[in-house]
Chimera marker file (.cmm) of the C-alpha trace (Angstrom):
<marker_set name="trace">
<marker id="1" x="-20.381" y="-0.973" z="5.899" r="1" g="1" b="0" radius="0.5"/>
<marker id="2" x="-17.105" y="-3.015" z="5.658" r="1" g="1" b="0" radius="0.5"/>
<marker id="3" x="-16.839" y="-5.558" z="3.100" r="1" g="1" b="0" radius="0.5"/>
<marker id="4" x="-14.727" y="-8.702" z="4.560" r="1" g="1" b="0" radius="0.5"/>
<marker id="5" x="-12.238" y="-9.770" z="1.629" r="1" g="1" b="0" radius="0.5"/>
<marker id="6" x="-13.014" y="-13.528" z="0.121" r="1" g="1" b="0" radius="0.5"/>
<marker id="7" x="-10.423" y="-16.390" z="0.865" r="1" g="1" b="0" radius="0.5"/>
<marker id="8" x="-10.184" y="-19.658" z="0.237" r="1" g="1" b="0" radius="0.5"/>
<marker id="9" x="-11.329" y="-21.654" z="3.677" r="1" g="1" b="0" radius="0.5"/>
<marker id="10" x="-8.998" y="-24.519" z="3.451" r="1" g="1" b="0" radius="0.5"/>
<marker id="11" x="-5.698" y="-21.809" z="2.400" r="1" g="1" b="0" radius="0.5"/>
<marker id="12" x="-4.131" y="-19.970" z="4.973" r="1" g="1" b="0" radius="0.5"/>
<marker id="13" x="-3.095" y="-16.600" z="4.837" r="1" g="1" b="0" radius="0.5"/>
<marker id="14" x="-0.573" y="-14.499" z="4.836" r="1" g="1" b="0" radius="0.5"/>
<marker id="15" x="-0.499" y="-10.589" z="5.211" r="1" g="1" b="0" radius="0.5"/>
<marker id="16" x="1.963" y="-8.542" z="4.709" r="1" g="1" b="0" radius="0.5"/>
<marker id="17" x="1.540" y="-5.000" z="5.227" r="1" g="1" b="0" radius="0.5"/>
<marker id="18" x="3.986" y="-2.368" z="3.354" r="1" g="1" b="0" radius="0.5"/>
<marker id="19" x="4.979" y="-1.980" z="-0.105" r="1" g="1" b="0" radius="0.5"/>
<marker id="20" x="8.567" y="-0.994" z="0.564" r="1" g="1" b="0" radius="0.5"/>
<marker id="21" x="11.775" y="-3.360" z="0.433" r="1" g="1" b="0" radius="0.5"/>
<marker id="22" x="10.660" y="-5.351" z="4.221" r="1" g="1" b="0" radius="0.5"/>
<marker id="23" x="7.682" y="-6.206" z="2.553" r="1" g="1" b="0" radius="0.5"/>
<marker id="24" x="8.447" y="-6.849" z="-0.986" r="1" g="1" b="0" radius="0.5"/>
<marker id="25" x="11.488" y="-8.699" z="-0.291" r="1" g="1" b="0" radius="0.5"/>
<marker id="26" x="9.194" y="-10.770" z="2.475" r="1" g="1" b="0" radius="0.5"/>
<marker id="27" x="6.752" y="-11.834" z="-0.401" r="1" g="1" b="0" radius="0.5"/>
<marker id="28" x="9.226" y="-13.131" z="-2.902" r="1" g="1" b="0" radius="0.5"/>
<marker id="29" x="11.446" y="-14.875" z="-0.058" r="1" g="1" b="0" radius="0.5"/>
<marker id="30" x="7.930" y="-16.536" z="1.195" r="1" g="1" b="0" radius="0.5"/>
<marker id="31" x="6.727" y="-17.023" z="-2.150" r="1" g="1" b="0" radius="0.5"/>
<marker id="32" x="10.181" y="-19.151" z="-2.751" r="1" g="1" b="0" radius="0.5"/>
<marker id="33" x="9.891" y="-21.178" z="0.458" r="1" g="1" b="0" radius="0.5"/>
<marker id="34" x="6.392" y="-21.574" z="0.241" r="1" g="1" b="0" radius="0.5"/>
<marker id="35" x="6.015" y="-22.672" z="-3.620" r="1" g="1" b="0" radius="0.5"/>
<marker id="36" x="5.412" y="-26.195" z="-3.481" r="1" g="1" b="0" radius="0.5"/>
<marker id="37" x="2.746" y="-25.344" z="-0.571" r="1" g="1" b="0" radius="0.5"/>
<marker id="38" x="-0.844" y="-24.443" z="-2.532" r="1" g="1" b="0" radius="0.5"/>
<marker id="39" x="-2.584" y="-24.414" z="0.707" r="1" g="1" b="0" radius="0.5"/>
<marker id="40" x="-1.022" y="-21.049" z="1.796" r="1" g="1" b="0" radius="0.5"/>
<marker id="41" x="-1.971" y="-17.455" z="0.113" r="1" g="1" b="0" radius="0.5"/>
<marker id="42" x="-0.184" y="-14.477" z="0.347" r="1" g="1" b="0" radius="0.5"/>
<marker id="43" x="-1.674" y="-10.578" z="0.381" r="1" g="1" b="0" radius="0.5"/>
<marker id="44" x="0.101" y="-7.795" z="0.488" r="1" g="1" b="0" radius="0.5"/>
<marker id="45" x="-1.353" y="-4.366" z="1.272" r="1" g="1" b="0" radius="0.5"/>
<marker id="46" x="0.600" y="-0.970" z="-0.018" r="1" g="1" b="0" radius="0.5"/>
<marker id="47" x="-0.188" y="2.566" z="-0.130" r="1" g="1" b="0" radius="0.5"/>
<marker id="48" x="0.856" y="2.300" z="-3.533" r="1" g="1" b="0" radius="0.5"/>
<marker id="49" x="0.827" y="-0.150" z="-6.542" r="1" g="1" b="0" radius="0.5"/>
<marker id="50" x="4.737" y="0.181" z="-7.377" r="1" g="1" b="0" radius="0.5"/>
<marker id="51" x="7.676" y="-0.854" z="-5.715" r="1" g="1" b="0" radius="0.5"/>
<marker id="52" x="10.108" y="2.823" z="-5.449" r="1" g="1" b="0" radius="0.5"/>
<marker id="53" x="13.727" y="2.088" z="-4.913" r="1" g="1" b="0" radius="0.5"/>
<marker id="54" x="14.510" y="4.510" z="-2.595" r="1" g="1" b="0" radius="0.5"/>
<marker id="55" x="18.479" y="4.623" z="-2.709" r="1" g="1" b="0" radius="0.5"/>
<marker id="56" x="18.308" y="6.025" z="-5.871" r="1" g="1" b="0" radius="0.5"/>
<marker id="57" x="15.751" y="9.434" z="-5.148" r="1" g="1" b="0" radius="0.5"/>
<marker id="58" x="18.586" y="11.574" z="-5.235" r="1" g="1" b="0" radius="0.5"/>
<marker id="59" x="19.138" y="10.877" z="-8.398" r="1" g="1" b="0" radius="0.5"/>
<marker id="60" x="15.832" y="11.912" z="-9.555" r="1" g="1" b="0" radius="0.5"/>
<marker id="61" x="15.991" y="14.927" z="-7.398" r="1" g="1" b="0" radius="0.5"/>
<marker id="62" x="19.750" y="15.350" z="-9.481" r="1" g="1" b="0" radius="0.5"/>
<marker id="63" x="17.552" y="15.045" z="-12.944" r="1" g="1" b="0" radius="0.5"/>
<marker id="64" x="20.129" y="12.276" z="-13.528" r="1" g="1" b="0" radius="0.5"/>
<marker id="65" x="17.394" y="9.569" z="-13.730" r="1" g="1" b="0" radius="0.5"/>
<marker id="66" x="14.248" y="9.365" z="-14.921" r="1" g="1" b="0" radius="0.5"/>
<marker id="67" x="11.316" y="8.375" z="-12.515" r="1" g="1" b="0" radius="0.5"/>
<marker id="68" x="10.534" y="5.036" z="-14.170" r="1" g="1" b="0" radius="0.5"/>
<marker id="69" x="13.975" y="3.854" z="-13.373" r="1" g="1" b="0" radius="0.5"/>
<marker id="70" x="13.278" y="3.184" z="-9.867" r="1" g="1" b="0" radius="0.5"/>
<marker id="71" x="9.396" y="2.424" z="-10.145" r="1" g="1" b="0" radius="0.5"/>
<marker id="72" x="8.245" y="-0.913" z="-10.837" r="1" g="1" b="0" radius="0.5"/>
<marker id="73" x="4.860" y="-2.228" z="-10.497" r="1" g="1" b="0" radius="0.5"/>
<marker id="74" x="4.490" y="-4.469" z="-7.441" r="1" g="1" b="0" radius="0.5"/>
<marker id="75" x="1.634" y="-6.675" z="-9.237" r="1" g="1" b="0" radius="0.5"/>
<marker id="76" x="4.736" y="-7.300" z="-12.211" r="1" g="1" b="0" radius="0.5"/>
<marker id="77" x="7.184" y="-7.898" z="-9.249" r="1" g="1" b="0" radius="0.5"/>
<marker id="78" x="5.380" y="-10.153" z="-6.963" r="1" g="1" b="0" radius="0.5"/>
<marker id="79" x="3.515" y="-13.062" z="-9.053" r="1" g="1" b="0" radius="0.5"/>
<marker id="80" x="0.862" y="-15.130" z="-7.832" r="1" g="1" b="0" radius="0.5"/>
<marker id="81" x="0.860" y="-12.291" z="-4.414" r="1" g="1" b="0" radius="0.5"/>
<marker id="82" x="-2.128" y="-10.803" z="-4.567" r="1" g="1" b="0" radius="0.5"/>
<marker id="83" x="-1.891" y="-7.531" z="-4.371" r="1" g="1" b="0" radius="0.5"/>
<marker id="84" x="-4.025" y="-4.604" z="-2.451" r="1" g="1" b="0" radius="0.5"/>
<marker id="85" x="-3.799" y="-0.932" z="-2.653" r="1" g="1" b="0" radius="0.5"/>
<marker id="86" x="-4.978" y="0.741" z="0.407" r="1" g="1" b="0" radius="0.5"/>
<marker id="87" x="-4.193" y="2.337" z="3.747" r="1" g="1" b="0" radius="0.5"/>
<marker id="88" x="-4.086" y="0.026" z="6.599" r="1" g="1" b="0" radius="0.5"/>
<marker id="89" x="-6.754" y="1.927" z="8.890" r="1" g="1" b="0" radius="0.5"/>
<marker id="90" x="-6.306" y="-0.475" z="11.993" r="1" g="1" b="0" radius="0.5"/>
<marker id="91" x="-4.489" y="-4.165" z="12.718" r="1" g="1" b="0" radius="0.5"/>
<marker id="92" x="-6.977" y="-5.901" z="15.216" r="1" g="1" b="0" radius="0.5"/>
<marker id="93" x="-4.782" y="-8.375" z="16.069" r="1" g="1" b="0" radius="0.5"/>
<marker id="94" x="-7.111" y="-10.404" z="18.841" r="1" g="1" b="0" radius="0.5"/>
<marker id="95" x="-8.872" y="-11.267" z="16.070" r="1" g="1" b="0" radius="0.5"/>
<marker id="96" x="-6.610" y="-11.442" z="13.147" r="1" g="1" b="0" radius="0.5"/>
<marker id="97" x="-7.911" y="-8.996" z="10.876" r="1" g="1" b="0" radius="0.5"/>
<marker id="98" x="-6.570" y="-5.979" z="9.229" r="1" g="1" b="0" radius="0.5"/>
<marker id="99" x="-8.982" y="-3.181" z="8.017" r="1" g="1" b="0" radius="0.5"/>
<marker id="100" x="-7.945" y="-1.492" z="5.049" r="1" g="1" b="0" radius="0.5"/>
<marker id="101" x="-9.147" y="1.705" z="3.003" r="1" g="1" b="0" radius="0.5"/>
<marker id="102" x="-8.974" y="0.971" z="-1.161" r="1" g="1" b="0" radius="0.5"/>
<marker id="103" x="-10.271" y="3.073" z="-4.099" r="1" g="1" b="0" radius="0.5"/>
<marker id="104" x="-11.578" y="6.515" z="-4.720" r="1" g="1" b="0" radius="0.5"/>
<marker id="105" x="-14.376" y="6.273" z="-2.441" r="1" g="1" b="0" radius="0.5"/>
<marker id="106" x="-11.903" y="4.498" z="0.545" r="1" g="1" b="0" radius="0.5"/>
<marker id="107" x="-13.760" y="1.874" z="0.948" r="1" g="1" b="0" radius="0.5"/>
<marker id="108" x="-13.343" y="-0.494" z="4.514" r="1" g="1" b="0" radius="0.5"/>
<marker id="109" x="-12.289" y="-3.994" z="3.657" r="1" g="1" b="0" radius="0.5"/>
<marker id="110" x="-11.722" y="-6.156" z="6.224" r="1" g="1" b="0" radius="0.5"/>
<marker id="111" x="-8.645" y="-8.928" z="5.716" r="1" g="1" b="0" radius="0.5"/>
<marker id="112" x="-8.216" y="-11.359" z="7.541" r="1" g="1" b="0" radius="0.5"/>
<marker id="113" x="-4.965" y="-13.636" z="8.298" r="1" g="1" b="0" radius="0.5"/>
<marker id="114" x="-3.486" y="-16.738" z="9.865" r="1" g="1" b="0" radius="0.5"/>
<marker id="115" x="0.131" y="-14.632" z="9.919" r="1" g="1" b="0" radius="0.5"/>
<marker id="116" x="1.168" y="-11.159" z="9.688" r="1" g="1" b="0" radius="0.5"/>
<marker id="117" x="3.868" y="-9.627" z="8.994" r="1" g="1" b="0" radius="0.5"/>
<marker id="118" x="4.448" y="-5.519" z="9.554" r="1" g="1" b="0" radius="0.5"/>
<marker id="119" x="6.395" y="-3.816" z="7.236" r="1" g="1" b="0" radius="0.5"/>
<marker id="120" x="4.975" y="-0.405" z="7.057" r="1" g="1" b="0" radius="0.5"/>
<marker id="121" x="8.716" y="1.422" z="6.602" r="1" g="1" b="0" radius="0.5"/>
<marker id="122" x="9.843" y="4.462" z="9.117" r="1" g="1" b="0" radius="0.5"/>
<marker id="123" x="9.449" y="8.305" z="9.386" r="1" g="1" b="0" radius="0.5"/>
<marker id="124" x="12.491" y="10.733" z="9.306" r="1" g="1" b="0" radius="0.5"/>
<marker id="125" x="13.246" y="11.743" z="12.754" r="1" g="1" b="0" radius="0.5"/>
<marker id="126" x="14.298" y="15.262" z="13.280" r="1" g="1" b="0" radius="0.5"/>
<marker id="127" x="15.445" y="14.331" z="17.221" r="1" g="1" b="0" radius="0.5"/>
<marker id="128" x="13.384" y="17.317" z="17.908" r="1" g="1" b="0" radius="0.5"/>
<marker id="129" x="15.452" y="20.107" z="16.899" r="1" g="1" b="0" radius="0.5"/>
<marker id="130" x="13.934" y="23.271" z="16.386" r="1" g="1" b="0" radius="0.5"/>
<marker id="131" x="13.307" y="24.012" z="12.783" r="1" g="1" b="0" radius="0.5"/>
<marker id="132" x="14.337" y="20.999" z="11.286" r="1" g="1" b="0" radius="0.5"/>
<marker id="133" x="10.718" y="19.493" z="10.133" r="1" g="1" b="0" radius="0.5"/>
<marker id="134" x="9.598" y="22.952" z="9.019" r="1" g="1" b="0" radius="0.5"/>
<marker id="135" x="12.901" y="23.644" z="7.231" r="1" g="1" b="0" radius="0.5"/>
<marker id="136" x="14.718" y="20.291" z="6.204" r="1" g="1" b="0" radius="0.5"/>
<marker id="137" x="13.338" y="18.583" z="3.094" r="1" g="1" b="0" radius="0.5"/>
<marker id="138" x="12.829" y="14.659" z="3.313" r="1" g="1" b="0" radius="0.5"/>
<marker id="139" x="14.009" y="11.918" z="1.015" r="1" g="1" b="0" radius="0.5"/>
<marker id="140" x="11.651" y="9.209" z="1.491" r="1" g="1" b="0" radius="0.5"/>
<marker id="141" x="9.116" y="9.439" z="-1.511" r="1" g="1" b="0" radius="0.5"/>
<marker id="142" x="9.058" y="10.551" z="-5.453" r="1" g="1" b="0" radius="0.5"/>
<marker id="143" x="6.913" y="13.694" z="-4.078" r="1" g="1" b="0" radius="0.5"/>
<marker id="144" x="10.128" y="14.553" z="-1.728" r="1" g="1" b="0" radius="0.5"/>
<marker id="145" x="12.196" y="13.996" z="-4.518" r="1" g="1" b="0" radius="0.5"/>
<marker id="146" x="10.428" y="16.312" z="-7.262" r="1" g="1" b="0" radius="0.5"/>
<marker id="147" x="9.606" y="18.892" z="-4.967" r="1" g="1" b="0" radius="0.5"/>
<marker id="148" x="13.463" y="19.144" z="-3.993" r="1" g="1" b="0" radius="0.5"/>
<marker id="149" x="14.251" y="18.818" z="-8.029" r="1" g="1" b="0" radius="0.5"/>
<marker id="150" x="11.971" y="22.017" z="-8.063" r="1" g="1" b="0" radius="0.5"/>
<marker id="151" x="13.601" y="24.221" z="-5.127" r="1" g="1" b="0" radius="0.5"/>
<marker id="152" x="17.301" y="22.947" z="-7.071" r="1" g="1" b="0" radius="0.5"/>
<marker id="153" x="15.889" y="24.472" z="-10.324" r="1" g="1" b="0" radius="0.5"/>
<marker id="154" x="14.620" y="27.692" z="-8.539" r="1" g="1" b="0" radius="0.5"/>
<marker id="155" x="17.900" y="28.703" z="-6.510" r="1" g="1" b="0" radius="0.5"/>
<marker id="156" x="20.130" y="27.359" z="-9.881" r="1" g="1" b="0" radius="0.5"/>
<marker id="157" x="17.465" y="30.149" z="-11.675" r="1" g="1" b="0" radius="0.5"/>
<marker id="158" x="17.546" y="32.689" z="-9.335" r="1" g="1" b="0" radius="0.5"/>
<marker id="159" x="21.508" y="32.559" z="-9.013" r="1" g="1" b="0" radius="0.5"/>
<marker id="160" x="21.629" y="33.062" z="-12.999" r="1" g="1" b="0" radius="0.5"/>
<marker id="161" x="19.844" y="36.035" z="-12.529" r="1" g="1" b="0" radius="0.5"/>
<link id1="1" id2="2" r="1" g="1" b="0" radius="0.2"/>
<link id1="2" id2="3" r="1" g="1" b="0" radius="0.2"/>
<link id1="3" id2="4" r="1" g="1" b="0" radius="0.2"/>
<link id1="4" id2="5" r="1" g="1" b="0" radius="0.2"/>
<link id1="5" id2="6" r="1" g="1" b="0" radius="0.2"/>
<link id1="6" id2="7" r="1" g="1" b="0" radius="0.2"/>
<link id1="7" id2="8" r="1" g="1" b="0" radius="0.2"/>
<link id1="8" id2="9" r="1" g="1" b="0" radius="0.2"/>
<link id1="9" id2="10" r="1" g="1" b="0" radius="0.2"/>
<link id1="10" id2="11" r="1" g="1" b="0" radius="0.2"/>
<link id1="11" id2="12" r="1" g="1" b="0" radius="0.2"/>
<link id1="12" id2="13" r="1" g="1" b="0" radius="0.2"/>
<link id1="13" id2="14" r="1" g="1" b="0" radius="0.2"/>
<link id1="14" id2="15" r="1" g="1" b="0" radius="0.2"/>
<link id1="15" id2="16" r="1" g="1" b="0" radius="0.2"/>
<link id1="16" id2="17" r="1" g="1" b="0" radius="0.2"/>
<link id1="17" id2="18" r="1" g="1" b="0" radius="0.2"/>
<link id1="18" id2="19" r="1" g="1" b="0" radius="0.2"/>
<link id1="19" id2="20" r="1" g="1" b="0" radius="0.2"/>
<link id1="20" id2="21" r="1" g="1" b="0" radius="0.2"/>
<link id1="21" id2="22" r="1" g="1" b="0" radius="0.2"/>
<link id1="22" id2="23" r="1" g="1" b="0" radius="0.2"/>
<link id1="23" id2="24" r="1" g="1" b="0" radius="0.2"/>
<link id1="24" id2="25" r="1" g="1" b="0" radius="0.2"/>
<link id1="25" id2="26" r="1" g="1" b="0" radius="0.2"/>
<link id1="26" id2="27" r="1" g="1" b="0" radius="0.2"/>
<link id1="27" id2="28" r="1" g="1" b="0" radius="0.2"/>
<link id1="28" id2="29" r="1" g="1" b="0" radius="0.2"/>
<link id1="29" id2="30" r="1" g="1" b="0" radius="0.2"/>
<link id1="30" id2="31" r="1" g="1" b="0" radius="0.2"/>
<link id1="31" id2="32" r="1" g="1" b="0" radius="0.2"/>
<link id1="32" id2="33" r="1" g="1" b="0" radius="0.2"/>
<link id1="33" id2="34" r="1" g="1" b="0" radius="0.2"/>
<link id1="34" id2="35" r="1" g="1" b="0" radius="0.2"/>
<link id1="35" id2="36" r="1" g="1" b="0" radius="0.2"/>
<link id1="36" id2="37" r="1" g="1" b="0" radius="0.2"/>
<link id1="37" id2="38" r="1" g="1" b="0" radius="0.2"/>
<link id1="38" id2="39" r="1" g="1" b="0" radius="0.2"/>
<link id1="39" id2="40" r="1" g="1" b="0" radius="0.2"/>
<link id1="40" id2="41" r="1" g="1" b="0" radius="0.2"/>
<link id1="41" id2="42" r="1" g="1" b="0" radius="0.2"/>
<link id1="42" id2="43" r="1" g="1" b="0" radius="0.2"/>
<link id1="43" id2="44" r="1" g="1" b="0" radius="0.2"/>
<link id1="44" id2="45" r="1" g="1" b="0" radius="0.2"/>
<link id1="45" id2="46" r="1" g="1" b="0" radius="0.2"/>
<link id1="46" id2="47" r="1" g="1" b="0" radius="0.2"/>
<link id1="47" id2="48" r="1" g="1" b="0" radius="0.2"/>
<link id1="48" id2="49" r="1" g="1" b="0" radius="0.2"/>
<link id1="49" id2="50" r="1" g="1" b="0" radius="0.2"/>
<link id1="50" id2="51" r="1" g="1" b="0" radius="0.2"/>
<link id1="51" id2="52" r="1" g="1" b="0" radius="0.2"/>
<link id1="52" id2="53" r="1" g="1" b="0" radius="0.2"/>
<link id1="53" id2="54" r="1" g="1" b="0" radius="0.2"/>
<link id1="54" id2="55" r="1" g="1" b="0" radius="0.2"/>
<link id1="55" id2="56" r="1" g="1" b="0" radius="0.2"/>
<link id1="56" id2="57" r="1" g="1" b="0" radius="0.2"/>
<link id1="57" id2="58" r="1" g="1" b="0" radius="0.2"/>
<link id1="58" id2="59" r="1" g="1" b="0" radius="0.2"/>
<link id1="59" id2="60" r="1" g="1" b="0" radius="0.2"/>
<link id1="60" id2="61" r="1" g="1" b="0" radius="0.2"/>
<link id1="61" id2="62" r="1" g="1" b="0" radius="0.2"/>
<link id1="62" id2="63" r="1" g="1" b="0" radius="0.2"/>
<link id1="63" id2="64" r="1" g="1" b="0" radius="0.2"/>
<link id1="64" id2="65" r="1" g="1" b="0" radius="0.2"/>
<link id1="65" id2="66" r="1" g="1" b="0" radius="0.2"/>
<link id1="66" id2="67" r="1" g="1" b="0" radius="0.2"/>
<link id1="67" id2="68" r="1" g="1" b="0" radius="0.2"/>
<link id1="68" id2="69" r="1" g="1" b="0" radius="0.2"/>
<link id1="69" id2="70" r="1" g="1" b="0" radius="0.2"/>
<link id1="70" id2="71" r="1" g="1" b="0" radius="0.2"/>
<link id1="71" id2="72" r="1" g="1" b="0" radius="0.2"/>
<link id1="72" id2="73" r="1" g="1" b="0" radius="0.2"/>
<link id1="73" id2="74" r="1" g="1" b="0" radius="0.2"/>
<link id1="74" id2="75" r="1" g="1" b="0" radius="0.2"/>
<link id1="75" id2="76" r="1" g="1" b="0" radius="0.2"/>
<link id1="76" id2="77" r="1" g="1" b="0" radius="0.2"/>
<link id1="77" id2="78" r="1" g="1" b="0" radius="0.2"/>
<link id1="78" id2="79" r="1" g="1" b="0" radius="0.2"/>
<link id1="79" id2="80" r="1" g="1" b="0" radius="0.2"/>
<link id1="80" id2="81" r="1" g="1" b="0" radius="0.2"/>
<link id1="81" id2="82" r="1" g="1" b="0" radius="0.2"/>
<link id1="82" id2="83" r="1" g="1" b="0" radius="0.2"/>
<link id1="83" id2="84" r="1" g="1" b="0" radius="0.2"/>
<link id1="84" id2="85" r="1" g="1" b="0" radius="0.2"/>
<link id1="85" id2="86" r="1" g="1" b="0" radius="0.2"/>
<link id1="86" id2="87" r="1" g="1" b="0" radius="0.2"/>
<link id1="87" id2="88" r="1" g="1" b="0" radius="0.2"/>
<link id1="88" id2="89" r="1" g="1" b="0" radius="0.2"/>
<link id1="89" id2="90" r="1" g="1" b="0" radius="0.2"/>
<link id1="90" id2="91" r="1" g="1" b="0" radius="0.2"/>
<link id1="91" id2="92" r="1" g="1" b="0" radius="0.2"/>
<link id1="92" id2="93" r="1" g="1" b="0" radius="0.2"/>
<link id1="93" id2="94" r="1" g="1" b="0" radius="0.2"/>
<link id1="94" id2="95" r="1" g="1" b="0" radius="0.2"/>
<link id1="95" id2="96" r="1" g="1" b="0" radius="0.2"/>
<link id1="96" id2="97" r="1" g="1" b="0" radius="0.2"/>
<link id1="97" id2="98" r="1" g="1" b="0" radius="0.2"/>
<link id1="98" id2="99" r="1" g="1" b="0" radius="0.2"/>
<link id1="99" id2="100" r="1" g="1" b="0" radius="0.2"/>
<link id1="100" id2="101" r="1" g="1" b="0" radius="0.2"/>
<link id1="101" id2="102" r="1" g="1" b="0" radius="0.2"/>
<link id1="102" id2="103" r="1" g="1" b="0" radius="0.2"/>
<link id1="103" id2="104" r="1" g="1" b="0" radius="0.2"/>
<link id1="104" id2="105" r="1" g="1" b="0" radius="0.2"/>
<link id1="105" id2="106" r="1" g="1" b="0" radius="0.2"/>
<link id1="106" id2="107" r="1" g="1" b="0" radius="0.2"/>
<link id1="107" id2="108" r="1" g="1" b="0" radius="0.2"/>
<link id1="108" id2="109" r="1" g="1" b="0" radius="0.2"/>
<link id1="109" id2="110" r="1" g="1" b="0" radius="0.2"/>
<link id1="110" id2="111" r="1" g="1" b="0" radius="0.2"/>
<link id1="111" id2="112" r="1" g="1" b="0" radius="0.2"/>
<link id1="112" id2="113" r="1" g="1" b="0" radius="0.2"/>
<link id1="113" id2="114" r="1" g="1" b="0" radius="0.2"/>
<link id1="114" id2="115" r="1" g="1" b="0" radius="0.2"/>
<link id1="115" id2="116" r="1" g="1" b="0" radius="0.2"/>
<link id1="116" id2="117" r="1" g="1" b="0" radius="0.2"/>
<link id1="117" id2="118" r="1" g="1" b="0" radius="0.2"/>
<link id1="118" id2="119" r="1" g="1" b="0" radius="0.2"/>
<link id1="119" id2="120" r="1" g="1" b="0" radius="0.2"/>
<link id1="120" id2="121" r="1" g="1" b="0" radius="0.2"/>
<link id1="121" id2="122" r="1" g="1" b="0" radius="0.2"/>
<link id1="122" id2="123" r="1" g="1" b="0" radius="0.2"/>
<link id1="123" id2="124" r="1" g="1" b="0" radius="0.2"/>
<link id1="124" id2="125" r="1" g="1" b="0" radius="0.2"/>
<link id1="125" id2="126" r="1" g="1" b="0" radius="0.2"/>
<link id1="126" id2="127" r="1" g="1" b="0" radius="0.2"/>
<link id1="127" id2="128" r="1" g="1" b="0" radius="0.2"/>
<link id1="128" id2="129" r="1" g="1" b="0" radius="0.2"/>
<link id1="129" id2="130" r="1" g="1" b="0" radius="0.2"/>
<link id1="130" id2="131" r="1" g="1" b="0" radius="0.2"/>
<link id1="131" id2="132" r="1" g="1" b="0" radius="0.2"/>
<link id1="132" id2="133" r="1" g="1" b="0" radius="0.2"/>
<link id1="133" id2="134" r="1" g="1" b="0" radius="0.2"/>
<link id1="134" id2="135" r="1" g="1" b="0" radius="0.2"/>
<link id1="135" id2="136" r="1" g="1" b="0" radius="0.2"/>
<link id1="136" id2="137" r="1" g="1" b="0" radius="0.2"/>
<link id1="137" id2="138" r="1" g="1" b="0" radius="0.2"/>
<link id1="138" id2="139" r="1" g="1" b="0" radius="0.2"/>
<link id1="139" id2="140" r="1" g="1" b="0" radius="0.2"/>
<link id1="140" id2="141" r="1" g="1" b="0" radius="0.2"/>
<link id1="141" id2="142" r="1" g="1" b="0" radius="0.2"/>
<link id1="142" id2="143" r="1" g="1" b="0" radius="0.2"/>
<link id1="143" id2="144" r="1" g="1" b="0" radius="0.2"/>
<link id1="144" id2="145" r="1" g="1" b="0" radius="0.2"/>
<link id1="145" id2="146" r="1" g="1" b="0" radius="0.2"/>
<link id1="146" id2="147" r="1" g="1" b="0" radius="0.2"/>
<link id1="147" id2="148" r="1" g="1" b="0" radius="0.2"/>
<link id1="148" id2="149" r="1" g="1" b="0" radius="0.2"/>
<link id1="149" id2="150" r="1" g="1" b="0" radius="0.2"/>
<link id1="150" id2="151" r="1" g="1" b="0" radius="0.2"/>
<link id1="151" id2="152" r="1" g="1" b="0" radius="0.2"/>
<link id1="152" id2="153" r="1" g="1" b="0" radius="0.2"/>
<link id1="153" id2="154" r="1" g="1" b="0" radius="0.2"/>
<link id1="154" id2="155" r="1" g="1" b="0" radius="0.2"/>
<link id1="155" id2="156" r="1" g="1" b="0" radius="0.2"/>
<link id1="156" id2="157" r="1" g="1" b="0" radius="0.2"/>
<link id1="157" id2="158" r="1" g="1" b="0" radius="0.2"/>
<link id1="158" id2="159" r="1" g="1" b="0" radius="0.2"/>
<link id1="159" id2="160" r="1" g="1" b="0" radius="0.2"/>
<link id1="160" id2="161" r="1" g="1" b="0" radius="0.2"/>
</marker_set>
């Protein structure tokens, strides 16, 4: 069963879907123009419940920074934006809902909107050279970032050796 998320009948809404810099930066920049309007709410729907500044991985995969340097949480970062964690399962946009996955069990919740905007980031393309998504290591997520700190610290081991 999919539960349908409650809003407000006489507010319209906004979606925003991603948790990365398009769709943080497009909450606060709405949230600014849209501040003396209390007929319009905005949701935003991420993956994750912090904002990760990306530009700065490589220095966590450099053991330069520490990982809460470039974490923040999005609910800290984006007031009155509500704020859902979950993966955006399919965008039925005929009918202006979004159906999203949240919690341990992954729940369906259906959200509906008057606008949407997609901001769901990119994928590293490899232009389809051979060995290069086996082989290369990615820089787009903490996970990328610590698992590349770990390969560092194994060759800079095994060298000593």
């Amino acid at each position: 069963m999919i539960a349908r998320v409650p809003r407000s009948p006489r507010k319209k809404r906004i979606v925003i879907l991603g948790g990365g810099f398009g769709g943080v930066y497009a909450a606060i920049h709405l949230k600014k123009l849209l501040a003396r309007q209390s007929a319009v709410e905005i949701c935003l729907v991420s993956r994750d419940n912090f904002f990760l500044f990306t530009p700065m991985l490589h220095e966590i995969a450099a053991s330069d920074l520490e990982i809460t340097n470039i974490v923040n949480p999005l609910r800290k970062l984006l007031h009155k934006v509500d704020v859902m964690v979950g993966d955006v399962n399919e965008i039925d946009l005929p009918n202006k809902r979004v159906l999203i996955s949240r919690g341990y069990r992954n729940d369906s919740q259906q959200v509906d909107y008057d606008h949407l905007v997609i901001a769901l980031g990119s994928i590293t393309n490899f232009y389809n050279l051979p060995g290069f998504s086996e082989l290369a290591l990615a820089m787009k997520s903490l996970p990328d970032a610590i698992r590349l700190r770990a390969q560092i610290i194994r060759h800079l081991e095994e060298a000593n050796s």
